[in-house]
N, C-alpha and C positions, 0 to 999 in steps of 0.2 A: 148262438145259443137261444133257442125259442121255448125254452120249456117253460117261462114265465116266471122264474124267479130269478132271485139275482145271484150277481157270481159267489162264491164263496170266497171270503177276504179272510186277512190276518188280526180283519179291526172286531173288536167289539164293544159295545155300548152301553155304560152303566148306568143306571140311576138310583141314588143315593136318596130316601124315603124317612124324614126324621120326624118319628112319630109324635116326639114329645120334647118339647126345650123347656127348659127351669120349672121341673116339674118334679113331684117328689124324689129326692135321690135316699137309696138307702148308706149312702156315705156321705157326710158331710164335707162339703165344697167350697171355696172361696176363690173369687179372683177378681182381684182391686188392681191398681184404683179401674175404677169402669163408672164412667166411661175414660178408657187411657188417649196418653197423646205419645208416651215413650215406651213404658216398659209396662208390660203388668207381672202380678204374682199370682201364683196358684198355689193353694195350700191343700190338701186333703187329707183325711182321717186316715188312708190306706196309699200303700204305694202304688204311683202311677207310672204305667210302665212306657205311654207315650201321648205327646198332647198335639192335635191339629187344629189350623185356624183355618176355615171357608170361607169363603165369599157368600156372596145373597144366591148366586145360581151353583155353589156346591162345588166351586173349585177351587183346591186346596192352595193355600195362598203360605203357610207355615207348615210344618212336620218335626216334630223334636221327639226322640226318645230322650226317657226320665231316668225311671231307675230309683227313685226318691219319693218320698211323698211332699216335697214342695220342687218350684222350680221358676223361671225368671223367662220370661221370654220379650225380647225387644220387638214391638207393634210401629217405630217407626218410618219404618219404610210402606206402610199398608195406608192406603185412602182412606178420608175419612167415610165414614160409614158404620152399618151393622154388620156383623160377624157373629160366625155360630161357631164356638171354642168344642173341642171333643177330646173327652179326657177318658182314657183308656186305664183300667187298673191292672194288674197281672192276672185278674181270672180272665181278662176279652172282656168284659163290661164296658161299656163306652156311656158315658154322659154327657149328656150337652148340654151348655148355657151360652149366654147373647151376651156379647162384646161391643161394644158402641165405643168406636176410633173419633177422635176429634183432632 
């Protein structure tokens, strides 16, 4: 193959671009205790339809659908560290706020 480009794969390559963390939400948001060592909460004013936890390089470390507008998720198996939490509501909105694991 000399045409100078490369072969055509099944893989592709995301990157994940988060404009804005704990930055005005128009839905009111909570999630204690933070910085956590076991469990945190998440409360929100509307239902959220799914919450994910990343890592510092954007790789998804939890994934939970909701269905509620509160929800419980256990952070003890995740290194200590920062985390960026993403809380989806049923329109597709996603928010995000910082998670600091201890």
């Amino acid at each position: 193959y000399d045409g100078g480009e490369s072969l055509p794969s099944n893989e592709i390559e995301l990157e994940m671009v988060i404009s804005s963390v704990d930055g005005p939400a128009s839905v009111p948001l909570s999630i204690y205790p933070n910085p956590a060592t076991d469990m945190i909460r998440i409360q929100s004013a509307s239902e959220m339809s799914s919450v994910t936890i990343l890592n510092h390089s954007g790789k998804i470390m939890i994934q939970e659908q909701v269905g509620t507008d509160h929800h419980r998720i256990s952070v003890s198996k995740l290194n200590t560290g920062l985390y960026i939490v993403g809380i989806e509501d049923k329109t597709g909105k996603v928010i995000y706020r910082r998670l600091a694991v201890q």
